[in-house]
C-alpha positions in Angstrom: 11.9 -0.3 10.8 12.9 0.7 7.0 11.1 2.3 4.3 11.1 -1.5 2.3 9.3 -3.1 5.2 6.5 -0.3 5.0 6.1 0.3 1.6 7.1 -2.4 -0.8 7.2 -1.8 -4.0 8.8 1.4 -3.8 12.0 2.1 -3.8 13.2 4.9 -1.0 16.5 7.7 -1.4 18.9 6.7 1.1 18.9 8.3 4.1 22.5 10.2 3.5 21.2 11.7 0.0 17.5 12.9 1.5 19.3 14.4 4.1 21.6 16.7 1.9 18.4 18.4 1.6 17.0 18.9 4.9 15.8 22.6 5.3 15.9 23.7 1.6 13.3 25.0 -0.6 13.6 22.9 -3.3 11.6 22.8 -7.0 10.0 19.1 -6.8 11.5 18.9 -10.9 14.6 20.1 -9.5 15.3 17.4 -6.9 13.6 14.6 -9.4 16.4 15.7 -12.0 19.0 15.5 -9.3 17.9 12.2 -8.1 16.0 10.6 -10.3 13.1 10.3 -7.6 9.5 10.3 -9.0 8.0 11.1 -5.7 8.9 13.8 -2.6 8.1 13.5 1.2 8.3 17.0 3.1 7.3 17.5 6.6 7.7 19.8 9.6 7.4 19.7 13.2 6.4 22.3 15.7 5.8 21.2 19.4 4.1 23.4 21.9 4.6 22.0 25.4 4.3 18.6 25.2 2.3 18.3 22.1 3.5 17.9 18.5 2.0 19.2 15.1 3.5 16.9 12.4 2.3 18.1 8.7 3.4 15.9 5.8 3.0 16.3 2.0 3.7 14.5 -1.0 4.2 15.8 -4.8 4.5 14.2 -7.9 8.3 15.7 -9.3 6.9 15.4 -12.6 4.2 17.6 -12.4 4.8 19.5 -9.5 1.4 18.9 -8.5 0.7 18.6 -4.3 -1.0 14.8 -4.2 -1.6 14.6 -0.6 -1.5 16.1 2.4 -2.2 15.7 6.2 -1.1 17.1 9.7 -1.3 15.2 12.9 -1.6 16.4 16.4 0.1 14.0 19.3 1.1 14.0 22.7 4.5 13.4 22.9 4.8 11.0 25.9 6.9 8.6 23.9 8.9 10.1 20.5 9.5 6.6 19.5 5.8 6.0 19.3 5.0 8.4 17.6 7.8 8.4 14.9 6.1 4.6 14.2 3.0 5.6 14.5 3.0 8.5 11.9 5.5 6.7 9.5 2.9 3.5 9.5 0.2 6.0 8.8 1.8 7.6 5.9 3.2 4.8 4.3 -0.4 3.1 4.4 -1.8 6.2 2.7 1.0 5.8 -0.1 0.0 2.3 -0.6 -3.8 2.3 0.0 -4.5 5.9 -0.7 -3.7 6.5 -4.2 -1.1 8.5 -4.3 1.1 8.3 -7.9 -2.6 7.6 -9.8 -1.6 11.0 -11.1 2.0 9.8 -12.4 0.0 6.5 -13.5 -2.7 8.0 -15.7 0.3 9.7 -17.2 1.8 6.3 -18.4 -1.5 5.1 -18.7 -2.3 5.4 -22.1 0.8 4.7 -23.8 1.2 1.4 -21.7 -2.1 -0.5 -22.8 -1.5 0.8 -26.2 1.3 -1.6 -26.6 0.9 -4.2 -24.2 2.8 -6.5 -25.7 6.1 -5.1 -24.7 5.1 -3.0 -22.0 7.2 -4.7 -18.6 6.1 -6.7 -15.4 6.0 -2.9 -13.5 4.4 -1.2 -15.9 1.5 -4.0 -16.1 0.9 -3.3 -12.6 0.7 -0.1 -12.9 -2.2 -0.3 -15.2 -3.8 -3.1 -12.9 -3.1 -0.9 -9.7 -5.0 1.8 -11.9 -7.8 0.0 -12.8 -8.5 -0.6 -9.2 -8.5 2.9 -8.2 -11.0 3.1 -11.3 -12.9 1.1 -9.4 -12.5 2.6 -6.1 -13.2 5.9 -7.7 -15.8 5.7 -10.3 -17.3 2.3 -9.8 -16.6 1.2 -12.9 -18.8 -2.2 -13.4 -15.0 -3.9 -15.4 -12.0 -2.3 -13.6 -11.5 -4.9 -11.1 -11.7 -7.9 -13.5 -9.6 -6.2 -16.0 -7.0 -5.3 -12.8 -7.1 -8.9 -12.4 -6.4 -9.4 -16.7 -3.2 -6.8 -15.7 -2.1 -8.2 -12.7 -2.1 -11.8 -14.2 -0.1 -10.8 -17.4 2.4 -8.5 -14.7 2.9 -12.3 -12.9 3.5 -14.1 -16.0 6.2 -12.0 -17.3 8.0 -12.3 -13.5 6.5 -15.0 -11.4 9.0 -13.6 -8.5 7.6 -10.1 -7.8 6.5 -10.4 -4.5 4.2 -7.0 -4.4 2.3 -8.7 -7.8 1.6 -11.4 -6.1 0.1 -9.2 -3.2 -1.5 -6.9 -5.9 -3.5 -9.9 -7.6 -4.2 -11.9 -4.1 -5.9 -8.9 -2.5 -7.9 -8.0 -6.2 -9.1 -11.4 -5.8 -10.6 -10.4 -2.6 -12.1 -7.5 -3.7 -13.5 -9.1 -6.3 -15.3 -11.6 -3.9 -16.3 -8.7 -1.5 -18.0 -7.1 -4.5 -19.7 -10.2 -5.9 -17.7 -10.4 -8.4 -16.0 -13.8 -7.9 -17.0 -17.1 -6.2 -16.2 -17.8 -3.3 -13.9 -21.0 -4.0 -11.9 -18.3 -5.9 -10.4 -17.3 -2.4 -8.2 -20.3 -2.2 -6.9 -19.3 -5.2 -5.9 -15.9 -3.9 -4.4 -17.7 -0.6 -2.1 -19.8 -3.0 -0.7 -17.0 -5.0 0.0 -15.0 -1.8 1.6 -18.1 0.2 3.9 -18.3 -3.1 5.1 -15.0 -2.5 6.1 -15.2 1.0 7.8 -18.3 0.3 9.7 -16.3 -2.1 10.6 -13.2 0.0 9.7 -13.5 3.7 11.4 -10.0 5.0 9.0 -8.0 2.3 6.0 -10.2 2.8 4.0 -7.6 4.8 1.2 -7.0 2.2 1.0 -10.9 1.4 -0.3 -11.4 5.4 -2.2 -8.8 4.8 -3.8 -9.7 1.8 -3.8 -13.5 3.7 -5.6 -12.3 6.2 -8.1 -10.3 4.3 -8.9 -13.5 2.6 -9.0 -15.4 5.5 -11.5 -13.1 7.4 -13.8 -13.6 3.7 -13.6 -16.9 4.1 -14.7 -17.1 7.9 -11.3 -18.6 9.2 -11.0 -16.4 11.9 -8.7 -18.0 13.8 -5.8 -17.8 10.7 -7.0 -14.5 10.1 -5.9 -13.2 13.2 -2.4 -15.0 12.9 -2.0 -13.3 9.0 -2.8 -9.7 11.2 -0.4 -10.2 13.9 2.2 -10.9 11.4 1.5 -7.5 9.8 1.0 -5.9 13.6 4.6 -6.7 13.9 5.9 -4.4 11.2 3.5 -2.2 11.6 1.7 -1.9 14.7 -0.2 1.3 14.4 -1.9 0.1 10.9 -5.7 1.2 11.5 -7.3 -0.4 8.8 -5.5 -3.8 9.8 -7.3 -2.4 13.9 -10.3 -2.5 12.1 -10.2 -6.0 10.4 -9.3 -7.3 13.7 -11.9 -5.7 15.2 -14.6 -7.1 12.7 -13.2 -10.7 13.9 -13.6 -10.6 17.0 -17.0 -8.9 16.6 -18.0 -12.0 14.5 -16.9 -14.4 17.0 -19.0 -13.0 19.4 -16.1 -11.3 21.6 -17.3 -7.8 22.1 -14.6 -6.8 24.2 -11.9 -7.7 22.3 -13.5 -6.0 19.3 -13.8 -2.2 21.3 
């Protein structure tokens, strides 16, 4: 499994350069000069027995700033479970969790004041932000104007397969909020198909977002095909466990749903 299957729309250090660095205290603005990264990934392992302590952080190299951190505990029965297990996890928290909102609040400002000739990435950067505005203060207009973003990211590159995903899955939350009608949803289904049409091997988020969509709409049955495709990537997703599990708990399978 490789870091653009996990976590598209961000591009990874190959593994030859990261691992120059293995076991080196390193300044965060140090190793972004030296690789241009924007982001850093450091982890250790200590095992006792046969139990594992994994702890993982991530800092912004700008800023230096710690944005996220988490250990895990695990049995180690089966180290190739585990190493897909914990890389799902932590790739989900980049993508769902909000890490970079610090690095995007940064850009933030200059961005929306010139609009105009700001880039497809950059656009989505300020819809992406607008939704953790949402996420994180409620804010009554930051999904429809993530939507206004995310629309204008498209238009300037129809291609980009994680705008698509970006603007399909705002278009849920927008529904799940009350914010849009309902017959909005096909419209979210349609730009998400697009996209996989475009880019099949980094169409993870796009089922995702599909199946999202299809759960709103109460198409269970295509739902659960849009999950399995993303169970195949990454099978140890728990939010996509819990969609599943919502399914089957609202066709009346209860067993299935535990």
């Amino acid at each position: 499994m490789c870091s653009s299957d996990l976590l598209p729309g961000y591009e990874t250090l190959s593994s030859s350069t990261s691992f120059k660095y293995r076991g080196m205290r390193l300044d965060p603005k140090q190793l972004g000069a030296d690789t241009g990264a924007h982001l850093i990934l450091e982890g250790s392992v200590r095992k006792q027995g046969q139990r594992i302590r994994v702890a993982v952080r991530i800092s912004d190299v700008g800023s230096g700033n710690q944005l996220w951190a988490q250990s895990y505990d695990r049995e180690l029965n089966d180290v190739f479970q585990v190493q897909d297990e914990l890389s799902s996890t932590i790739a989900m928290a980049m993508l769902f969790g909000g890490i970079g909102a610090e690095m995007r609040m940064n850009e933030l400002a200059q961005i929306e004041s010139n609009v105009e000739s700001a880039s497809a990435v950059q656009l989505r950067k300020i819809g992406l932000a607008k939704v953790d505005e949402h996420f994180s203060s409620n804010h009554p207009e930051a999904l429809q104007l993530a939507e206004h973003y995310l629309r204008l990211a498209l238009d300037k590159d129809p291609s980009s397969v994680i705008a698509r995903w970006n603007l399909a899955h705002v278009i849920y939350l927008k529904y799940l909020f009350g914010q849009a009608r309902r017959s909005r949803l096909d419209e979210g289904l349609e730009i998400a198909k697009v996209g996989i049409g475009l880019s099949a091997e980094n169409a993870v988020m796009l089922h995702y977002a599909i199946g999202c969509i299809y759960e709103a709409k109460k198409d269970y049955k295509a739902a659960l095909a849009s999950f399995d495709q993303v169970s195949q990537i990454i099978p140890f997703w728990a939010e996509c466990s819990y969609h599943r599990a919502v399914i089957f708990r609202g066709m009346g399978e209860l067993d299935d749903a535990l």
